[in-house]
Z-matrix of the N, CA and C atoms (Angstrom, degrees):
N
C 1 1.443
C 2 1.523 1 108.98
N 3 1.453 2 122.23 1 134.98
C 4 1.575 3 125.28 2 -179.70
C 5 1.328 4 99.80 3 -91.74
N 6 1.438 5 112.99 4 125.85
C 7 1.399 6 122.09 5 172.81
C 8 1.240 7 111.09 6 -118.44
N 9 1.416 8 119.97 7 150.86
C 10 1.839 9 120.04 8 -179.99
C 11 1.304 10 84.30 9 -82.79
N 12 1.591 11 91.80 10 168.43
C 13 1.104 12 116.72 11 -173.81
C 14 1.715 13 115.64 12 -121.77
N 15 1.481 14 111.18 13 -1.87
C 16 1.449 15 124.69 14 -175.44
C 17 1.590 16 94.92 15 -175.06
N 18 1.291 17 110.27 16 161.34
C 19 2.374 18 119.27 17 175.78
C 20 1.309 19 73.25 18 -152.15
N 21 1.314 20 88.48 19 158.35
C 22 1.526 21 144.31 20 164.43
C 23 1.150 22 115.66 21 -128.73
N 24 1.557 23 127.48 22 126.73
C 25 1.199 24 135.48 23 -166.72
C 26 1.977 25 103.17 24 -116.72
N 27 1.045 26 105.84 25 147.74
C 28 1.580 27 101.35 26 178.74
C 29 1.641 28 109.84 27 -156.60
N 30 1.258 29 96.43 28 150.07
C 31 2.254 30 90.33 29 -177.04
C 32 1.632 31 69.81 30 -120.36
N 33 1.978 32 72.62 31 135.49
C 34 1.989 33 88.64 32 155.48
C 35 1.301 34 92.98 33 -134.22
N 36 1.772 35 108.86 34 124.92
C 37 1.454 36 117.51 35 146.96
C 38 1.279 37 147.37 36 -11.69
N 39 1.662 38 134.75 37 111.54
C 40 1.272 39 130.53 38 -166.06
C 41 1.902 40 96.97 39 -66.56
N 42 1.467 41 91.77 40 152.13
C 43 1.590 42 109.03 41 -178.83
C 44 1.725 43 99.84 42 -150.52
N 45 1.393 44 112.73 43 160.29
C 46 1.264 45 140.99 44 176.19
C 47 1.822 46 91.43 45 -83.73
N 48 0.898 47 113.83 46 -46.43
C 49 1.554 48 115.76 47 -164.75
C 50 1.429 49 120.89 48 -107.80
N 51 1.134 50 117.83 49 164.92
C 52 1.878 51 113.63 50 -163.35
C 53 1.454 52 102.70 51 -64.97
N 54 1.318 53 121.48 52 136.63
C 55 1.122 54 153.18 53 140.05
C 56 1.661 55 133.43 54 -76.63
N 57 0.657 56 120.57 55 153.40
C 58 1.727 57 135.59 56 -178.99
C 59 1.837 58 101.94 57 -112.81
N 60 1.200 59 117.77 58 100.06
C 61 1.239 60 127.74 59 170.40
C 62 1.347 61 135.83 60 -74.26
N 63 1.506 62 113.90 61 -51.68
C 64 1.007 63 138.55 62 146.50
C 65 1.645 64 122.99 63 -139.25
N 66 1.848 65 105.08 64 131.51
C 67 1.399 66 107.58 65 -166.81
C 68 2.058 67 111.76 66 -70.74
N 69 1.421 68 117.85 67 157.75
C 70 1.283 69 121.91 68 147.49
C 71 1.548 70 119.40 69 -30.94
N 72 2.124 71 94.00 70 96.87
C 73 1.651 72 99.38 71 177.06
C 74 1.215 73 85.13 72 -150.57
N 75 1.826 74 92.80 73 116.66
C 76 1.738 75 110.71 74 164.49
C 77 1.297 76 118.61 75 -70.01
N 78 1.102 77 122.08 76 -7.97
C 79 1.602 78 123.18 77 -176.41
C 80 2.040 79 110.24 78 -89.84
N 81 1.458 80 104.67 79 -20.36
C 82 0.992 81 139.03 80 161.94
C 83 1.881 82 108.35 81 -14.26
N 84 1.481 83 125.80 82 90.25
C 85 1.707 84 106.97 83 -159.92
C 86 1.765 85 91.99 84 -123.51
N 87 1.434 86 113.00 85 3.79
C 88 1.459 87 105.74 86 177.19
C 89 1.321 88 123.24 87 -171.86
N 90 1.242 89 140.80 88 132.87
C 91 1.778 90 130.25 89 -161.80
C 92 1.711 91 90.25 90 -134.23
N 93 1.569 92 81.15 91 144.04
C 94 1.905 93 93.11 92 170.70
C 95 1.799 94 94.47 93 -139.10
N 96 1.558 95 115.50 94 140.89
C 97 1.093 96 102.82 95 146.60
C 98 1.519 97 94.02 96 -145.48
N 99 1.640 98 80.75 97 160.40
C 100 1.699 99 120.91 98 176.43
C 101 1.553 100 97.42 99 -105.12
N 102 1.479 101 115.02 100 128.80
C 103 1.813 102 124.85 101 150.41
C 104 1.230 103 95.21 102 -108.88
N 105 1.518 104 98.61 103 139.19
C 106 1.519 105 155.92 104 -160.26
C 107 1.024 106 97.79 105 -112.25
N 108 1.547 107 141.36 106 -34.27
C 109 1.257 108 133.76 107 -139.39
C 110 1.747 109 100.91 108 -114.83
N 111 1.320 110 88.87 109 161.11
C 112 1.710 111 101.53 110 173.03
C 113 1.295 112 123.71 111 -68.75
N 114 1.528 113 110.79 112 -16.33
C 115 1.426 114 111.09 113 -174.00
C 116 1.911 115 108.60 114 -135.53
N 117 1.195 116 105.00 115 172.55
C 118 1.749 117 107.64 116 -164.27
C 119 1.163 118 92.13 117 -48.56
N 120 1.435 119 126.00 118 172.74
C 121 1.223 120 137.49 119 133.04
C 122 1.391 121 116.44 120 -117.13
N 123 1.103 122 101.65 121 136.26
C 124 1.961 123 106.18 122 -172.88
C 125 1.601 124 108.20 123 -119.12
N 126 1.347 125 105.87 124 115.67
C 127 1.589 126 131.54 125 -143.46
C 128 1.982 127 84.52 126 -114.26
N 129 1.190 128 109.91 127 120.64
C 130 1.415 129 134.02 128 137.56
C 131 1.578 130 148.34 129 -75.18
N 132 1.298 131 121.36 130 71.55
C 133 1.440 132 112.14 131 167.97
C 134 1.809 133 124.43 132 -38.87
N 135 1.347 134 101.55 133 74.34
C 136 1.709 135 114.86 134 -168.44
C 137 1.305 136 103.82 135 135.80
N 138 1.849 137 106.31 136 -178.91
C 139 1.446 138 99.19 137 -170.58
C 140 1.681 139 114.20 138 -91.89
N 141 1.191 140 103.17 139 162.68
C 142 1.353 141 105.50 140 159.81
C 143 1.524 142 109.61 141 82.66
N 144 1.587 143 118.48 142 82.96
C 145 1.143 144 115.52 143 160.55
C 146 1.049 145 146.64 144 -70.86
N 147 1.233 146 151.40 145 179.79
C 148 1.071 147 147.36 146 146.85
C 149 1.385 148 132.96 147 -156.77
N 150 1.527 149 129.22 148 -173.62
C 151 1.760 150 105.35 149 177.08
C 152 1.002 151 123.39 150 -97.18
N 153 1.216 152 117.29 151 20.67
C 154 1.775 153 149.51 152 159.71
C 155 1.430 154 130.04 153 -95.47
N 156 1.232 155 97.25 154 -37.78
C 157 1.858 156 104.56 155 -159.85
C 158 1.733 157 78.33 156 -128.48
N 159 0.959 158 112.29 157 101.10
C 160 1.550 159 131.48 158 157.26
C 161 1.915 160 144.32 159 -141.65
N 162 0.913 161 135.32 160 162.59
C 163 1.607 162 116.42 161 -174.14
C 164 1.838 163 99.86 162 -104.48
N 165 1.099 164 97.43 163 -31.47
C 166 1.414 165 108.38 164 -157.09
C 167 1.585 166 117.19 165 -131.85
N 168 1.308 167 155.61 166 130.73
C 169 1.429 168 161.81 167 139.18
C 170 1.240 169 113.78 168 -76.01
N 171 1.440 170 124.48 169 121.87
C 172 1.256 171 143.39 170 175.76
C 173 1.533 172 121.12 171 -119.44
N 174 1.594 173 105.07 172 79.38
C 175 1.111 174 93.02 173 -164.56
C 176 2.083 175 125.12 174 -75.97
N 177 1.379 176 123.03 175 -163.57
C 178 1.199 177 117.11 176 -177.97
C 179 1.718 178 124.66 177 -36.43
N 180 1.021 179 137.01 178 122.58
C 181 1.366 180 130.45 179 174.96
C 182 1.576 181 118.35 180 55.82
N 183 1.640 182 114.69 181 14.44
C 184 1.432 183 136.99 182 150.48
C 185 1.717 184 122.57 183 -48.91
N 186 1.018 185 107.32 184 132.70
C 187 1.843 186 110.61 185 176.69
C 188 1.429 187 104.56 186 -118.86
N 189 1.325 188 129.29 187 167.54
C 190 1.416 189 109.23 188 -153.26
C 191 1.876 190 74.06 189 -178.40
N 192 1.669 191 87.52 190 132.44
C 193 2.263 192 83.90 191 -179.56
C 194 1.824 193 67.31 192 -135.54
N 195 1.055 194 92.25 193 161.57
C 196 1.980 195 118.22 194 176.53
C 197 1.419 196 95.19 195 -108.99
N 198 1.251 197 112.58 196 151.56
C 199 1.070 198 134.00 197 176.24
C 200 2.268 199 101.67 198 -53.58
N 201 1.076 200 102.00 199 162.90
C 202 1.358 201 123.89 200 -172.47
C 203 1.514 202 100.47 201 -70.30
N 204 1.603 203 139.53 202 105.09
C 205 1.148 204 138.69 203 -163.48
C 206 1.512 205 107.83 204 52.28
N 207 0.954 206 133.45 205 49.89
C 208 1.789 207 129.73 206 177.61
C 209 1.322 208 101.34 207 -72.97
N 210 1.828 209 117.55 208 -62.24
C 211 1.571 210 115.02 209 -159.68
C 212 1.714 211 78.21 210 -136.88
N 213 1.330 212 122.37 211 147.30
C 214 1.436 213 136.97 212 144.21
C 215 1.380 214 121.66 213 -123.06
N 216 1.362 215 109.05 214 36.04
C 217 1.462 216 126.09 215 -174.66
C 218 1.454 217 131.36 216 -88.60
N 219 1.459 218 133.48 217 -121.88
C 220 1.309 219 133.28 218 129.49
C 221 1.574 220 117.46 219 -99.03
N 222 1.017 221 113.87 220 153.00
C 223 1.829 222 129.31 221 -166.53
C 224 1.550 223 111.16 222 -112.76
N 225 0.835 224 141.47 223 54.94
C 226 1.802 225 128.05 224 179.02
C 227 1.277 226 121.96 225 -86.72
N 228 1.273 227 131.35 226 156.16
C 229 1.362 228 151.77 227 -146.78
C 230 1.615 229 107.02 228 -154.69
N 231 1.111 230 103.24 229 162.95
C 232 1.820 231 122.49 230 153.11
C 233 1.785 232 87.01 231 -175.00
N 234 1.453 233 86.32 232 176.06
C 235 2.031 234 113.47 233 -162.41
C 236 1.453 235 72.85 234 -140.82
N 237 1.965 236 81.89 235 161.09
C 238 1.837 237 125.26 236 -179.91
C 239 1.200 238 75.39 237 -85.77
N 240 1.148 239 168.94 238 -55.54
C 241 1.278 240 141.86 239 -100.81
C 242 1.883 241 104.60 240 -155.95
N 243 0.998 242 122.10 241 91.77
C 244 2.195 243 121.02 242 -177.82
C 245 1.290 244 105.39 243 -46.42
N 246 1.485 245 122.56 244 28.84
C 247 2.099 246 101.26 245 -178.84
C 248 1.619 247 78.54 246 -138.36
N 249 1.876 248 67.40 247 159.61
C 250 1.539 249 92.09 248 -170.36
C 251 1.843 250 141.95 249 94.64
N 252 0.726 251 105.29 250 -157.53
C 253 2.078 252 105.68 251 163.97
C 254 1.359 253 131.12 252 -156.63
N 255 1.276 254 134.27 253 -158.59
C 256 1.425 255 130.99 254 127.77
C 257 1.186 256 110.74 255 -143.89
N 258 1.673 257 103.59 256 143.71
C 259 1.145 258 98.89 257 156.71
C 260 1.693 259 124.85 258 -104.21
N 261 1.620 260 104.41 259 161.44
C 262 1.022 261 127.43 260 -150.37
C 263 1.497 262 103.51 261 -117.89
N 264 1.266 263 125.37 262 133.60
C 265 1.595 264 130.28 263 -175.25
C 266 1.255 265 112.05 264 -143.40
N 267 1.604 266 116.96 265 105.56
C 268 1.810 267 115.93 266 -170.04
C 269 1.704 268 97.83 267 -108.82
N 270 0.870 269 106.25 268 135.67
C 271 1.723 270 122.97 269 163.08
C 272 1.544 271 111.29 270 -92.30
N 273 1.625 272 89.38 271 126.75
C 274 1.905 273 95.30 272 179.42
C 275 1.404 274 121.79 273 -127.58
């Protein structure tokens, strides 16, 4: 079984517009997020989200873990809705 060995936890602010969730980290062995927010958040494995071009939907008060090494890339997001956050939990 691959276990981290240290996380880092981080809240990024809900936005109308793409966000950077979590940056490009190859060491990268596990992702969790929590939405905070009132409205979906639509999560990208790569850059540049949108409410079209997405990997993932996270809807209101949704938690969402990725598969075990899925993406160790860049992560971006934006929400229907500017309130709120998520937080973000990487295993390393």
């Amino acid at each position: 079984m691959d276990r981290s060995t240290r996380a880092t936890v981080s809240r990024v602010a809900a936005s109308l517009t793409n966000v950077t969730l979590a940056a490009d980290k190859g060491a990268r062995r596990s992702l969790a997020i929590y939405n905070e927010s009132s409205g979906t958040l639509f999560v990208k494995f790569g850059a540049t989200a949108s409410a079209t071009d997405y990997t993932v939907q996270i809807g209101p008060g949704w938690f969402y873990e990725a598969p075990t090494v899925a993406w160790s890339g860049r992560i971006d997001g934006l929400w229907s809705v500017a309130s709120g956050a998520a937080q973000i939990t990487e295993g390393f």
